[in-house]
C-alpha positions as CSV (number, residue, x, y, z in Angstrom):
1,X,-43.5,31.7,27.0
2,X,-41.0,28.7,26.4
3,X,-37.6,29.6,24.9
4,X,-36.9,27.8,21.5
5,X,-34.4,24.7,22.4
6,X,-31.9,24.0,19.5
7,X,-31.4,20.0,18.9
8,X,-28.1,18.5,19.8
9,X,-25.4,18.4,17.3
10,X,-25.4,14.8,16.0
11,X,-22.5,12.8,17.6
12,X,-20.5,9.8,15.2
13,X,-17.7,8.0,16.8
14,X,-14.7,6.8,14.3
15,X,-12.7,3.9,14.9
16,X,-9.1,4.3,13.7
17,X,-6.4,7.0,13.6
18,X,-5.2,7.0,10.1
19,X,-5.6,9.2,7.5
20,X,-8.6,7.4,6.4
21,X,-10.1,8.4,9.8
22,X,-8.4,11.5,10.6
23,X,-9.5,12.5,6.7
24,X,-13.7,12.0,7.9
25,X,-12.9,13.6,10.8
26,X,-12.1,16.6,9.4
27,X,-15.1,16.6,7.3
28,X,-17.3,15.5,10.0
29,X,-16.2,18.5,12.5
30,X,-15.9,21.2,9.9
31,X,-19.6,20.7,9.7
32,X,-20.8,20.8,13.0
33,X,-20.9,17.4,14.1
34,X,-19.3,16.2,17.2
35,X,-16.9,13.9,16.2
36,X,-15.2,11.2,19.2
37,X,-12.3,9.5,17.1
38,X,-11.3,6.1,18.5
39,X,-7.5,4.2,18.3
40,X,-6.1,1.4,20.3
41,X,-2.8,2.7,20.2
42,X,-0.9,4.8,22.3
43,X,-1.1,7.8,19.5
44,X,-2.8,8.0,16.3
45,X,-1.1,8.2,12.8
46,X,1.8,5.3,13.6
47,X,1.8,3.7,10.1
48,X,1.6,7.3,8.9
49,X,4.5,8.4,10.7
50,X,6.3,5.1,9.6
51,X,5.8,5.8,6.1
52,X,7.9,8.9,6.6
53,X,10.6,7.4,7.4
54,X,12.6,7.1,4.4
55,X,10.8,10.6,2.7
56,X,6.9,10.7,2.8
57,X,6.1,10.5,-0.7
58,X,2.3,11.5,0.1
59,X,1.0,11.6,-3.9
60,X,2.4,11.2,-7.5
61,X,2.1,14.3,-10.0
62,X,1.3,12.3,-13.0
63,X,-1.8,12.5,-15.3
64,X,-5.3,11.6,-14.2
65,X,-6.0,8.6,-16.5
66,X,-2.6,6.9,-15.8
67,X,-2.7,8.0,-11.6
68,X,-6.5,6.3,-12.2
69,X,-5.1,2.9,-13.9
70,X,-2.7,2.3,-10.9
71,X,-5.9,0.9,-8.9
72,X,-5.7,-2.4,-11.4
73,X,-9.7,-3.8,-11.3
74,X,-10.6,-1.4,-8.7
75,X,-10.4,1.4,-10.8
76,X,-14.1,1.7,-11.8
77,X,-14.8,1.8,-7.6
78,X,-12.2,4.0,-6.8
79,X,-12.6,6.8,-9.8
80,X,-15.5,8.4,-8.1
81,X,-13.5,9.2,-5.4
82,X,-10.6,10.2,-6.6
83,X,-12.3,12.8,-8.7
84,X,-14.0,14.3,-5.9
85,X,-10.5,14.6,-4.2
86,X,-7.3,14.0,-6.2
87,X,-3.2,14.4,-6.5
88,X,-4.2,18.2,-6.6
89,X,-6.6,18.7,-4.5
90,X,-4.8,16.7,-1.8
91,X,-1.7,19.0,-2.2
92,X,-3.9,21.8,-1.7
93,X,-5.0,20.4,1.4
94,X,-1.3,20.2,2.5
95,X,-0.5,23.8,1.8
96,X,-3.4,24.6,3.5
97,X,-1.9,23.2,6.7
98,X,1.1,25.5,6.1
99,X,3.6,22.5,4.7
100,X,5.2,23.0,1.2
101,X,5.3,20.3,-1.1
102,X,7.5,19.7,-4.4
103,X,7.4,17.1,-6.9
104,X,10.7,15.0,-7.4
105,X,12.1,13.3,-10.6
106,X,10.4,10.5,-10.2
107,X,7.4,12.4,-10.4
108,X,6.4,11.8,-6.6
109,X,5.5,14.7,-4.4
110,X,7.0,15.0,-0.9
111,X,6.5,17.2,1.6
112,X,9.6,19.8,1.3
113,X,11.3,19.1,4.4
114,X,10.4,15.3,3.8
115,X,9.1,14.5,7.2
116,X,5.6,13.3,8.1
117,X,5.9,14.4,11.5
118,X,5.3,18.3,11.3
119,X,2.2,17.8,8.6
120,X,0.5,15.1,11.1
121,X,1.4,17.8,14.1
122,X,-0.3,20.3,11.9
123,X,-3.5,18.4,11.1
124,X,-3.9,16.9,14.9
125,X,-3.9,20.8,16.2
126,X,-6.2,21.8,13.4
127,X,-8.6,18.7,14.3
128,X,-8.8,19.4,18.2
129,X,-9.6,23.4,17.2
130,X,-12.6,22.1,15.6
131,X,-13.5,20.3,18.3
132,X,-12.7,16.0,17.7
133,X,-11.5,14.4,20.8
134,X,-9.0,11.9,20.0
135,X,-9.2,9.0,22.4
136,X,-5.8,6.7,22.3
137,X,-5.4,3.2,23.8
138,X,-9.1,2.3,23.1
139,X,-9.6,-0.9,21.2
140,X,-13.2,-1.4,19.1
141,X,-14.4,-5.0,20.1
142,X,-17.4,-4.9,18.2
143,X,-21.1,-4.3,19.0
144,X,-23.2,-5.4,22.2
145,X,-26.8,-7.6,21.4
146,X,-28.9,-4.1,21.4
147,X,-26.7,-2.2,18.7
148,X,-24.4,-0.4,21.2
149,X,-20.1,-0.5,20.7
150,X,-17.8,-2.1,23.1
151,X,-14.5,0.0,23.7
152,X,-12.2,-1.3,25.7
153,X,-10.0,0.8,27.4
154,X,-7.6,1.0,30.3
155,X,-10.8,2.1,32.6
156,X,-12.3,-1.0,31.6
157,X,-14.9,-1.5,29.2
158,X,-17.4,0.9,27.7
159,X,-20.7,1.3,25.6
160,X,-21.2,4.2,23.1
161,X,-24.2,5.2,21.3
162,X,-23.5,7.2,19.0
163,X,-25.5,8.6,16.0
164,X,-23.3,7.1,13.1
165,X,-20.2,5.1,13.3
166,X,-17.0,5.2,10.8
167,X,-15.2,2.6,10.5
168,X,-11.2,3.2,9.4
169,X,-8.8,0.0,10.8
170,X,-6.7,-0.5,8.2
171,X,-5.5,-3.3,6.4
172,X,-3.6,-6.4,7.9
173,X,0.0,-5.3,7.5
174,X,1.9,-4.1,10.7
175,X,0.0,-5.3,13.0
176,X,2.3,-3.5,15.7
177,X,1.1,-0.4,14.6
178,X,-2.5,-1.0,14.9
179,X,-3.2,-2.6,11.4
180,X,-4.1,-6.4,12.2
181,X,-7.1,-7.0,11.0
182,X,-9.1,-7.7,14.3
183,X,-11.8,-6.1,12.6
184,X,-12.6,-8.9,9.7
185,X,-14.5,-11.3,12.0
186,X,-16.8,-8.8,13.5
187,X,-18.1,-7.5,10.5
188,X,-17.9,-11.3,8.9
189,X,-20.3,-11.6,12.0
190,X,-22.6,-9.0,10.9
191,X,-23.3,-10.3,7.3
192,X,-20.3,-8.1,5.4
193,X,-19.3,-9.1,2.5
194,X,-15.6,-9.2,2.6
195,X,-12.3,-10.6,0.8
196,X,-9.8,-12.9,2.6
197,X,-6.6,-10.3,3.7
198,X,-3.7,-10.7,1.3
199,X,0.0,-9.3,1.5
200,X,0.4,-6.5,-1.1
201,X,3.4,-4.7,-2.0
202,X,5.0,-7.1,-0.7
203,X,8.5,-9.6,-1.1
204,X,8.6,-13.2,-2.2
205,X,10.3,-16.4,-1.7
206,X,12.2,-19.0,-4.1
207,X,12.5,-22.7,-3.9
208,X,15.5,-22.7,-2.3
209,X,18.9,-20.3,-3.5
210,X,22.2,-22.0,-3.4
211,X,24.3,-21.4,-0.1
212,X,26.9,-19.3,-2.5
213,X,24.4,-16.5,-3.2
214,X,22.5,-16.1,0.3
215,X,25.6,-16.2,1.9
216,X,27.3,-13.5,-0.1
217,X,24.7,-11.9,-1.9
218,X,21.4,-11.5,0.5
219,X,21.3,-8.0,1.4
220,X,22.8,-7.0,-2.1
221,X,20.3,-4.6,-4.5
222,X,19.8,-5.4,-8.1
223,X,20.1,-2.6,-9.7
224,X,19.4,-1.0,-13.5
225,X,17.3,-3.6,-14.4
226,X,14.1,-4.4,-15.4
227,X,11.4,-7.1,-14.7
228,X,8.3,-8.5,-16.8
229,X,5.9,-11.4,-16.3
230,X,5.2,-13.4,-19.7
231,X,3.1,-11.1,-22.3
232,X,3.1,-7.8,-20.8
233,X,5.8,-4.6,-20.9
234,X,8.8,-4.6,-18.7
235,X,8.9,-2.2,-15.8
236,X,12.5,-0.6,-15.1
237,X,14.2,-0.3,-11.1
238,X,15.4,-2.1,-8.6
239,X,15.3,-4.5,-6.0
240,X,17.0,-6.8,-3.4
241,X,18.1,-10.4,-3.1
242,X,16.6,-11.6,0.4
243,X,18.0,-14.8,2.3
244,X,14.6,-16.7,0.6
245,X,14.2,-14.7,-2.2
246,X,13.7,-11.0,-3.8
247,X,12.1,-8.0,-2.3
248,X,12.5,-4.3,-3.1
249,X,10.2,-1.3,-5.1
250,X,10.6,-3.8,-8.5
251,X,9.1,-7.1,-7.4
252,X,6.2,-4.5,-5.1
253,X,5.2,-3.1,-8.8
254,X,4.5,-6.5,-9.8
255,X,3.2,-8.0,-6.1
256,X,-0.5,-8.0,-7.2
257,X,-0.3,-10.1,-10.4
258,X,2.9,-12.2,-8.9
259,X,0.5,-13.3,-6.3
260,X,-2.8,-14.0,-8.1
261,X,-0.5,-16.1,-10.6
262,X,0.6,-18.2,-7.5
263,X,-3.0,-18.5,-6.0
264,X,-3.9,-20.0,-9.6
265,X,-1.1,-22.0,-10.4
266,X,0.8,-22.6,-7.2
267,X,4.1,-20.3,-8.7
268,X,4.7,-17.6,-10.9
269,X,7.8,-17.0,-12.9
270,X,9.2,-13.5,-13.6
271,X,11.9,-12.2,-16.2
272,X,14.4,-10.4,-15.0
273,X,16.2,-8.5,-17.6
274,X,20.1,-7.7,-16.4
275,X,20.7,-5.3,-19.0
276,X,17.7,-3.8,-20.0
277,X,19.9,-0.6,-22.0
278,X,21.3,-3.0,-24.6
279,X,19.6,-5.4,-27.2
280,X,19.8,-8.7,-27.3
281,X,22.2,-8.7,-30.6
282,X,24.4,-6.0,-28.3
283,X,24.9,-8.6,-25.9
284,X,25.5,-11.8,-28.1
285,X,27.6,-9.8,-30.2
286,X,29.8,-9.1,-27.0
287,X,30.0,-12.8,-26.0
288,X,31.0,-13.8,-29.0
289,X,34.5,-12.2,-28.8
290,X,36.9,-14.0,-28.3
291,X,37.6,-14.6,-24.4
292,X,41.2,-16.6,-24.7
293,X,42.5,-17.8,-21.5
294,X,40.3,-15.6,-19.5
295,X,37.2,-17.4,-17.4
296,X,33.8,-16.7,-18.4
297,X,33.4,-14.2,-15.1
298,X,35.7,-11.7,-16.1
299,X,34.4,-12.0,-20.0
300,X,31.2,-11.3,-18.5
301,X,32.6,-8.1,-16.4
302,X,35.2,-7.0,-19.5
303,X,32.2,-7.3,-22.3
304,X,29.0,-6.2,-20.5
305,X,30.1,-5.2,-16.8
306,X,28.6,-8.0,-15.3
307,X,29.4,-8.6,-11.8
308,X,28.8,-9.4,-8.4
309,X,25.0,-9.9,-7.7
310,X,24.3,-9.5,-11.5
311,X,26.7,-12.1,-12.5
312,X,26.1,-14.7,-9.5
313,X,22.3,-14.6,-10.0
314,X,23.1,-15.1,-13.9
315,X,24.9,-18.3,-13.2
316,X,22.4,-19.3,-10.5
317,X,19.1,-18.9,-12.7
318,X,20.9,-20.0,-16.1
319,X,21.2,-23.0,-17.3
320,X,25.0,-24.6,-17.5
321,X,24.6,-25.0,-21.3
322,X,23.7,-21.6,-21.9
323,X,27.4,-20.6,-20.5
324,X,28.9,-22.7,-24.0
325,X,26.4,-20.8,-26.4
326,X,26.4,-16.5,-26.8
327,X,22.9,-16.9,-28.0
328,X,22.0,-18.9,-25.7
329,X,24.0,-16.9,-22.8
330,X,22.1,-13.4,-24.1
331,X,18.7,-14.7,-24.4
332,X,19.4,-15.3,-20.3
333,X,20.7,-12.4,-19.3
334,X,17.6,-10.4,-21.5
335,X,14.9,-12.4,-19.7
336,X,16.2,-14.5,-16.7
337,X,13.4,-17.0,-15.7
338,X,13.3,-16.6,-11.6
339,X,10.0,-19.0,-10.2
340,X,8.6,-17.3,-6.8
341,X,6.8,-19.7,-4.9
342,X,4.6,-17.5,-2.0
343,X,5.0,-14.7,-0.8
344,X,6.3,-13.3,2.2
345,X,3.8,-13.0,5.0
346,X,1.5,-10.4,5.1
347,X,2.5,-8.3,8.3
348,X,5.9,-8.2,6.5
349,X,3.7,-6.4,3.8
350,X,3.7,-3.0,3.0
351,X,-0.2,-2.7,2.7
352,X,-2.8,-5.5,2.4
353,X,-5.3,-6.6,-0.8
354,X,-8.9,-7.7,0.5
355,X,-11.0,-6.3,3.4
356,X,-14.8,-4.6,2.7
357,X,-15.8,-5.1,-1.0
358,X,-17.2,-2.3,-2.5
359,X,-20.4,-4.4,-3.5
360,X,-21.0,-4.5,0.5
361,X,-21.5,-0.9,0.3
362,X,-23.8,2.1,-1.2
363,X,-22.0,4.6,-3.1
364,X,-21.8,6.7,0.3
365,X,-19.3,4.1,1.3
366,X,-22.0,2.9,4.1
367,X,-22.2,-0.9,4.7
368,X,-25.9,-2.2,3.1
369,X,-26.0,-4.8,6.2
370,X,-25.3,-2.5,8.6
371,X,-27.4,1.2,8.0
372,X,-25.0,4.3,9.6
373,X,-22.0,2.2,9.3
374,X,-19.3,3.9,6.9
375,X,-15.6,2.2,6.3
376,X,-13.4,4.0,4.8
377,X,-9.0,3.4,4.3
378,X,-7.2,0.3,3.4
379,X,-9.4,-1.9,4.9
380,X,-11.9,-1.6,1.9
381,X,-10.9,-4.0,-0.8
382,X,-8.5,-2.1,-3.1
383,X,-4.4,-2.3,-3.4
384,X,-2.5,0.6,-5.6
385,X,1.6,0.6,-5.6
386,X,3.8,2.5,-3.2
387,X,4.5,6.3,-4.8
388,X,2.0,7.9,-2.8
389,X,-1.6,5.9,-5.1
390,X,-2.1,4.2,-1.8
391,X,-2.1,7.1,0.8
392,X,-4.0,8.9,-1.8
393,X,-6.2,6.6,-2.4
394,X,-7.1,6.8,1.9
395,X,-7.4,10.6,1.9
396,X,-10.0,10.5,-0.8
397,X,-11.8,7.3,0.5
398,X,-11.6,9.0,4.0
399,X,-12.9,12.2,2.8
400,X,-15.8,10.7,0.5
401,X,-16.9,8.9,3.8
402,X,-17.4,11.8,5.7
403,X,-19.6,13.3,3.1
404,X,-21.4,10.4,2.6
405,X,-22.0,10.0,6.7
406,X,-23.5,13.8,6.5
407,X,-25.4,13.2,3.9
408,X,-26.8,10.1,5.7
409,X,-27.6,12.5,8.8
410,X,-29.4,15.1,7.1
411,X,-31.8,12.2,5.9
């Protein structure tokens, strides 16, 4: 009598070692499926890990609708996601690995020791327990004529064949740390529908400033202020002067509308509000004093504490005139026209617009042109602003790709 032979567990290989990929590994191994995990770096996790660096802010705590609104047009796409795997259920998932998190008064939650390190140690020892083999220094250069993947690899090159594929590269910011956006061409090759790469939360650049304020000012952080584009609500913060213009957590809350008003009209001018706790009537009112023998500087410091970077990009922004007329002189300090002309390029970005547009995909996040070909991460076709909406946004992306790449198997 013939024993019974049980069928092989099904065997998907991922390509990239983010949390996008890492995120569908998980998923993918917890449920029995032998999972081979792909990155042509020397480890995984490197943008990660880089992210960390100044406090990994891995979520934000506030309210559904509002977290939801941060993902601008691609709100609709990303919802379903997000409520299969949210702010809360990712801090869950944290705890779970044995790291503590807390929510700080911005309203961002960090890990408590503020270090990515120990929670990607944590995950890595929990994924190799379940059985993925992580495979470093092996580069995805596309698919051979029968369907099979080329990986290179310091052995030379190699074919797989594996049941399902996941695809998780990234955007095309960073490229030193794996994100360059190799990958557009070979699924542009394959019929993919995709949208050109774009810097997102990124800096921009000016005409031209004067040589007075790069060469004492660049480097120097605007701070207490506020900034609006015309017709919508000013956002309060901060941000820096650069050498060839402004960069900082500010201008990046504004990046994605900055830059589509520049691809339409060739610029984009921002207002940049200097004191954003007094009115306008405040200020005139101030500048109206009388300022006797003293120069205009120190009536600006004495009246409304403008000085240093405040006060030089006042007088580089506004116009000459304005400085003879306190109405004139506190309409410009309330809303400061400053033009940016491009911005900076997009491996000095923090993350990356464009990629795989959701309308290339089924809902299981599988590529229609390409059947048992999941992408998942920042290389989809979605931005969100730094606070933690963008690595939420590739846990849940990750997670909902796994599930949709079982799902797919059990057909």
């Amino acid at each position: 009598m013939t024993e019974p032979t049980s069928s092989p567990s099904p065997h998907v290989a991922i390509i990239g070692g983010g949390p996008a990929g890492l995120m569908a590994a998980e998923v993918l191994s917890q449920a029995g499926v032998q999972v081979d995990l792909y990155d042509a770096m020397p480890s995984v996790g490197r943008k990660f890990l880089l992210a960390g660096v100044g406090g990994m802010n891995i979520t934000h705590s506030e309210a559904y609708p509002a977290f939801l609104s941060r993902y601008a047009e691609r709100a609709p796409s990303i919802a379903p996601l997000l409520r299969a795997f949210d702010a809360q259920a990712l801090c869950q998932w944290i705890h779970d690995l044995g790291i503590e998190t807390f929510i700080g008064s911005s309203g961002r939650v960090f890990p408590t020791d503020m270090k990515a390190a120990p929670l990607l140690r944590a995950w890595l020892k929990r994924l190799r327990e379940s059985g993925v083999v992580i495979h470093t220094r092996h580069r995805w250069l596309g698919w051979q004529a029968d369907g099979q993947l080329r990986i290179d690899s310091a052995e030379g090159e190699k074919s797989l064949k594996p049941d399902a594929v996941l695809l998780a590269l990234g955007g095309g910011s960073w490229a030193r740390l794996g994100s360059d956006g190799a990958w557009m061409p070979l699924l542009a090759a394959r019929g993919v529908e995709l949208a050109a790469l774009q810097p997102s939360n990124c800096g921009f650049d000016v005409e031209g400033w004067s040589e007075v304020l790069r060469s004492k000012f660049a480097g120097a952080p605007l701070k207490n202020i506020a900034i609006a584009l015309e017709n919508s609500t000013p956002r309060l913060g901060e941000c820096v002067i650069t050498a060839s213009g402004i960069e900082g957590s500010l201008i990046y809350a504004w990046s994605a509308p900055i830059r589509e008003a520049i691809n339409q009209h060739g610029a984009a001018t921002v207002l940049i509000d200097l004191l954003p706790n007094k009115s306008v009537d405040k200020v005139e009112a101030a500048l109206a004093k009388p300022r006797g023998s003293r120069s205009m500087s120190k009536h600006l410091h004495s009246q409304l504490g403008l000085e240093g970077v405040k006060a030089a990009l006042l007088r580089e922004l506004a116009s000459a005139d304005a400085f003879n007329h306190p109405a004139h002189l506190a309409k410009a300090i309330k809303a400061l026209p400053l033009t940016l002309i491009k911005p900076r390029p997009l491996d000095e970005a923090i993350s990356s617009a464009g990629g795989v547009r959701f309308e290339a995909m089924d809902q299981n996040l599988m590529l229609k042109a390409l059947p048992g070909v999941f992408c998942a991460g920042e290389m989809l076709d979605w931005e969100a602003p730094t606070g933690g909406y963008l690595l939420t946004g590739c846990f849940a992306s990750g997670r909902a790709a796994g599930l949709g790449l079982l799902s797919w198997l059990k057909r």
